[in-house]
C-alpha positions in Angstrom: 197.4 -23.6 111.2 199.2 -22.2 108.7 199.1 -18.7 106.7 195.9 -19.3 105.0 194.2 -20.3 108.3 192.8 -23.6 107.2 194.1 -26.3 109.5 195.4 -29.7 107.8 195.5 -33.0 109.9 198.0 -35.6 108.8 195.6 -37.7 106.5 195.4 -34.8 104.5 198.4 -33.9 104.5 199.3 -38.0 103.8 196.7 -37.4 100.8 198.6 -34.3 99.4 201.5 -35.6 99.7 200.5 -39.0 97.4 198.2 -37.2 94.7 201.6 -35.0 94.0 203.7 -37.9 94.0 201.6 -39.6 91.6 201.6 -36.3 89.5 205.7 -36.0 89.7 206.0 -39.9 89.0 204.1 -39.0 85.7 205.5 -36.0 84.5 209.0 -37.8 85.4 208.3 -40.4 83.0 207.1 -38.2 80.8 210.0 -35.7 80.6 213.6 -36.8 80.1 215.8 -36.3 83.1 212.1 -35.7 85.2 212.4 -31.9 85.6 209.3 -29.6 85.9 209.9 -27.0 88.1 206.2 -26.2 88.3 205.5 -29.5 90.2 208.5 -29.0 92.3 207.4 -25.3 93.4 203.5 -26.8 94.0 205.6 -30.1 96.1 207.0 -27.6 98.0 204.0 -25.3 99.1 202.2 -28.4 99.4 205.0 -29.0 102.1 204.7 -25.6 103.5 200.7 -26.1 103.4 201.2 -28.9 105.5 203.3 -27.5 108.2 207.3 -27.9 107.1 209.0 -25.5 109.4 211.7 -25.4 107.0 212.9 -26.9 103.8 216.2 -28.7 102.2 216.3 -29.3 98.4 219.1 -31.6 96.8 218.0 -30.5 93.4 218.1 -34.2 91.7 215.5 -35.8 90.6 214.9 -39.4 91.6 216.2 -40.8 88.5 219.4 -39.4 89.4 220.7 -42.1 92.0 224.2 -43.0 92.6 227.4 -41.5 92.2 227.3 -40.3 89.2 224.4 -38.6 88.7 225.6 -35.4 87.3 225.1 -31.9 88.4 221.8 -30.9 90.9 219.4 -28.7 89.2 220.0 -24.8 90.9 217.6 -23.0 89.5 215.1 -25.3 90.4 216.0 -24.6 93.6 216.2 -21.2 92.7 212.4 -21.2 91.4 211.2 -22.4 95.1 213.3 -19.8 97.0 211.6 -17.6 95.1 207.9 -18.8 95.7 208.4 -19.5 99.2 211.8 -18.0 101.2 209.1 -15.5 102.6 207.1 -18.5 104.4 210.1 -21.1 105.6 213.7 -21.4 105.6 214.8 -22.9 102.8 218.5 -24.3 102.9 220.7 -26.0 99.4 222.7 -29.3 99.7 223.4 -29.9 95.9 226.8 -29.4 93.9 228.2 -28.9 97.4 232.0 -30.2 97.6 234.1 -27.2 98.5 233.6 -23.7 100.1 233.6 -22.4 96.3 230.2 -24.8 95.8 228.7 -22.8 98.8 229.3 -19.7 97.4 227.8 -20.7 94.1 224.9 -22.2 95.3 224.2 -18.5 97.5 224.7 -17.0 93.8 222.6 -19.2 92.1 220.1 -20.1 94.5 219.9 -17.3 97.5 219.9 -20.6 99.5 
């Protein structure tokens, strides 16, 4: 059950999950680089929705594979601690190399 009180059972959940991909699949091809922090915020409470207990954001988008895929997105990440830090945990792992990154991303993020 979650805050709203309607329950979800995994096909709906399985449902969510694909209409939402389908959605960020567009807008990524769409947009250069595949940002649109709306969609990610609505992905995420989507999550939530479902029953994530907690969250971890990279802040890339799939686009950006490999090594060198240049810096994650913070205030994306930023944008969902705001919508959601009140219903989950919600914990950074991108542009994470040194203790200086950490302290960044707390800045930036409030990860």
């Amino acid at each position: 059950m979650n805050v709203t009180g309607d329950v979800y059972d995994n096909r709906t959940a399985k449902e969510n999950t694909k209409t939402l991909e389908e959605q960020v699949k567009e807008t990524e091809e769409e947009k250069e680089g595949g940002e649109d922090v709306a969609l990610t915020v609505a992905y995420a409470r989507m999550l939530c929705d479902a029953g994530a207990q907690l969250l971890t954001i990279h802040g890339r988008t799939r686009v950006m594979k490999g090594q060198h895929t240049g810096q994650a997105n913070l205030s994306v990440i930023a944008a969902v601690h705001k919508a959601l830090h009140h219903r989950v945990p919600i914990f950074t792992n991108g542009n994470v190399l040194c203790f200086g990154d950490v302290l960044q991303n707390l800045s930036v993020t409030g990860c």
